[in-house]
N, C-alpha and C positions, 0 to 999 in steps of 0.2 A: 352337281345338284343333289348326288343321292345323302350326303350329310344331311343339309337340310332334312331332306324329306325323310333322312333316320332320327332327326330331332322331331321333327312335327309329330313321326307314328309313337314316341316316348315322351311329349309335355307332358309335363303337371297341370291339373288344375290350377291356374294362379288366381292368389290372391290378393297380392299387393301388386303394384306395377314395376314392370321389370321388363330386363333381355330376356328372351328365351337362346336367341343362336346370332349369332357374330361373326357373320362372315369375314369380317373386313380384319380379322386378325390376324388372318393369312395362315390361320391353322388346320384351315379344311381346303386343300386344292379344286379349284371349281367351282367354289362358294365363295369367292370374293367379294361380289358384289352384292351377296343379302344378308337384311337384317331380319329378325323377327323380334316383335316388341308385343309385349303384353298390356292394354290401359285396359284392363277387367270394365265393361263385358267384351273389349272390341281386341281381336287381334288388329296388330297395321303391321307389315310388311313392305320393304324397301329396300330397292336396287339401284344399284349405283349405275348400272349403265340398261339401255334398251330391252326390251322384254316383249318376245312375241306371245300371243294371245294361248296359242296350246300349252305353252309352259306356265302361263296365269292361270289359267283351266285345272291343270293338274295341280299345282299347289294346292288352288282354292279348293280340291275335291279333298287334296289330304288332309287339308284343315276341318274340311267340314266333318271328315270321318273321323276323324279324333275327336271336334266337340260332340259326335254324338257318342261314345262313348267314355265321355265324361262327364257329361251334362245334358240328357238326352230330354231332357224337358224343359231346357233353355234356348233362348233364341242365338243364333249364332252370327256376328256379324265380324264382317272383317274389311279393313280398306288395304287398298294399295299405294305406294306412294312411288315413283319414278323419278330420281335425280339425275338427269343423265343431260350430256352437252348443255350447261349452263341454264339449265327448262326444270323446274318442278311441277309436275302431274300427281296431281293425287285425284282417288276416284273411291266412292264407298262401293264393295260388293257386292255385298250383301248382306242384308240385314239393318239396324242403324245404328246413329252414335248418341245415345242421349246428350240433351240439351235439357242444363249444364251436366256437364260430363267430370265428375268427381272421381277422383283412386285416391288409395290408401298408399301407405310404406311405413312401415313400421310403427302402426298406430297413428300417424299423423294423416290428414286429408288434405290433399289438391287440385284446384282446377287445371284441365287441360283442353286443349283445342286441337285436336289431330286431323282435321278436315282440309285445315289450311296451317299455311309456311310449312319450312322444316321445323322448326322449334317446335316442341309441341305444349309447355307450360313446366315438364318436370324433364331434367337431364338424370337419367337411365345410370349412369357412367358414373354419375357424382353421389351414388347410395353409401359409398364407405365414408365419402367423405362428411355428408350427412349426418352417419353414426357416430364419425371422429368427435362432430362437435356436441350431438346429445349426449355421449360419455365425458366429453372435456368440461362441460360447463354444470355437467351435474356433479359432476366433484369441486366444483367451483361457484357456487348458486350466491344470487345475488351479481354477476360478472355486467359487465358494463360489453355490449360487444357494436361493432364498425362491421357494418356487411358491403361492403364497396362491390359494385356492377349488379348490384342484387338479383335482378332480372325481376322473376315472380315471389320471390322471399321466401323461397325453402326454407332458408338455413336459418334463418330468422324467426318460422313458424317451430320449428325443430330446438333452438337455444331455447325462446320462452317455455315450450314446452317442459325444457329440462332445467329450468330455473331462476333463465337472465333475468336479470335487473331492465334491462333497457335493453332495445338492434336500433340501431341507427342505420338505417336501408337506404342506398342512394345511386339512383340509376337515370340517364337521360332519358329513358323509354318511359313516358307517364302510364302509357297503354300495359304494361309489361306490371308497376308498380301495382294500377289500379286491379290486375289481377292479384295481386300479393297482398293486398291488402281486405279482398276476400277472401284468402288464402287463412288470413288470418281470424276471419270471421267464422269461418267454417269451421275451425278448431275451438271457436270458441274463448278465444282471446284478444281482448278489448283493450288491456292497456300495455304497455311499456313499448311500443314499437313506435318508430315515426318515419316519416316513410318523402324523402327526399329528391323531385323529380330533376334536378340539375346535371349540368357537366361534372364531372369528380374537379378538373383539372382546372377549373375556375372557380372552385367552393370549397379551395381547402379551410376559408378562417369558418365557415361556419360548420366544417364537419370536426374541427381542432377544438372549438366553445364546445362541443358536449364530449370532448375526450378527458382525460387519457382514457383508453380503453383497454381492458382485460384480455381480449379478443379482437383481430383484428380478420376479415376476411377477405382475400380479395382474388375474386372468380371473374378475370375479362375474359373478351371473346377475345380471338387470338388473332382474329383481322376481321376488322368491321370499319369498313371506308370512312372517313369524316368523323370517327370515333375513337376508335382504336387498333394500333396494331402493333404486335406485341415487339418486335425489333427495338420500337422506337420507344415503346410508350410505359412499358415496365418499367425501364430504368426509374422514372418520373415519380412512379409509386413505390418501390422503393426505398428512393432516399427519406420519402416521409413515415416510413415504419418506427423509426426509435422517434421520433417528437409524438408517436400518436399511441404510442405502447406507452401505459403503466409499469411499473420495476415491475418482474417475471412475470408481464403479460406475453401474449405467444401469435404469432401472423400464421392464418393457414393460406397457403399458395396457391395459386393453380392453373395450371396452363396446358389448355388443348388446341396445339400445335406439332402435326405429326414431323416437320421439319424440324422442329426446337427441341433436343434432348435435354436430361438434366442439367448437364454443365450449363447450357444458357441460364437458368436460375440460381444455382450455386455461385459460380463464377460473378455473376452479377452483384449478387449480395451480400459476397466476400469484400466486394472494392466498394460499395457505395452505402450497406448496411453493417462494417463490418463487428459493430458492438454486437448488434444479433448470433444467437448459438444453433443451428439446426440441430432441430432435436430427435425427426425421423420423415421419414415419407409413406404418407400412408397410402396402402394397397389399394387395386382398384376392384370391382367385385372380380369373382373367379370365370362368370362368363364371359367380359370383356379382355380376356388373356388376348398378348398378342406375341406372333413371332419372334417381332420387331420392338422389344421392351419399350424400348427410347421414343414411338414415334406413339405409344398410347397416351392418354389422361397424365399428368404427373402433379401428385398434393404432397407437398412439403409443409413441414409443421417449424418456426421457427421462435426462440425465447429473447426476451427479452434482460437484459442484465438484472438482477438483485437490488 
């Protein structure tokens, strides 16, 4: 645990939301099981397996001593969150969470919810890939983009931002959408998005009527019962990338499955995409390094023919 508590006594002040320490990357022996996550004003902290009360005590003490000298005239609040034997516990410390609970990342604003589920509204993990698409579409403005599993519509607040023409957002979660679509409010952007609460895998003709697309994105969960799971259900999306790509339009990938390494998408989109060109795999931030390359985040960027 002393890693940890050598990152808590050196945070930074954060600004935008983010990791702070990563346990689970198998980079720090003994820390496997914590996270630390920044949603400005609230730490949250999370363990993968059981946590007795002295060792909650003493974290929350080194937390506290570090917000007070960095911020010694702000309130300090932080929750903890326990995922352990199939059970999510979360509990606030101390201090609270505003309601509505807004962060930043790179100039854009999003709602979060970190009191309940794991999910908290903004995936931490997915900030490069993020930036992939505000540097891609800003060299590309006017771009027509397909945000498939959208969730809360990051990526979609993030393109308009950077100069889409149109995101076509479409996720079976209405609850998930309907925060995306304050998401979008929040920034201050009222038109070009539309926002699709259906199954992907039974709405291909009406997500094909507003294509071809520039941009294609597509962010599953990597096993979600009744929904999706990625063994089976990738293939399926897929084969519809070259009908829903414009000539050198580009699919960004993405799959967070610490069993599935590269080759399951490569390999995949060699036999069932194989007009498509990979063009790179973009990094993931530097705090979520992991031992184990293959079993982190993996975003592949791939083209479309001319």
């Amino acid at each position: 645990m002393q890693a940890l508590l050598d990152a808590i006594a050196t945070l930074p002040l954060p600004q935008d939301a983010q990791r702070i320490f990563h346990g689970r990357g198998g980079l720090y022996p003994g820390c496997e099981q914590w996270a630390l996550d920044a949603y400005p004003p609230v730490w949250v902290l999370t363990s993968f397996q059981p946590v007795v009360e002295d060792v909650l005590s003493l974290l929350g003490s080194a937390l506290q001593q570090r917000w007070q000298q960095l911020a010694p005239d702000q309130a300090f609040n932080w929750v903890f969150q326990c995922r352990a034997e199939g059970q999510t516990d979360t509990r606030l410390m101390a201090g609270s969470v505003p309601e509505p609970h807004t962060v930043t990342e790179n100039g854009a604003r999003f709602r979060v919810h970190i009191l309940r589920g794991q999910n908290h509204g903004l995936f931490l993990d997915m900030a490069e890939g993020r930036h992939w698409v505000r540097t891609h579409v800003t060299a590309r403005p006017r771009l027509k983009v397909l945000n498939l599993f959208a969730y809360t519509c990051a990526f979609s607040v993030v393109a308009l931002q950077a100069g889409a023409a149109q995101v076509v957002n479409v996720d079976m979660a209405r609850g998930a959408l309907s925060v995306g679509q304050q998401n979008h409010q929040l920034n201050g952007l009222t038109a070009g998005a539309s926002f699709l609460g259906h199954d992907i895998f039974s709405s291909w003709g009406k997500i094909g009527r507003s294509g071809p697309y520039g941009l294609v994105i597509v962010d599953p969960p990597s096993y979600q019962k009744g929904s999706f799971i990625a063994t089976k259900d990738y293939a399926r999306l897929m084969r519809r990338l070259p009908d829903l790509l414009a000539p050198g339009g580009h699919a960004l990938l993405c799959l967070n499955a610490p069993e599935l390494g590269l080759a399951f998408l490569q390999e995949q989109m060699q036999e069932l995409a194989p007009t498509l060109t990979l063009v790179e795999q973009v990094a993931n931030p530097p705090v979520f390094a992991d031992i184990a390359p293959e079993r982190a985040l993996k975003v592949l960027v791939y083209r479309a023919p001319d």
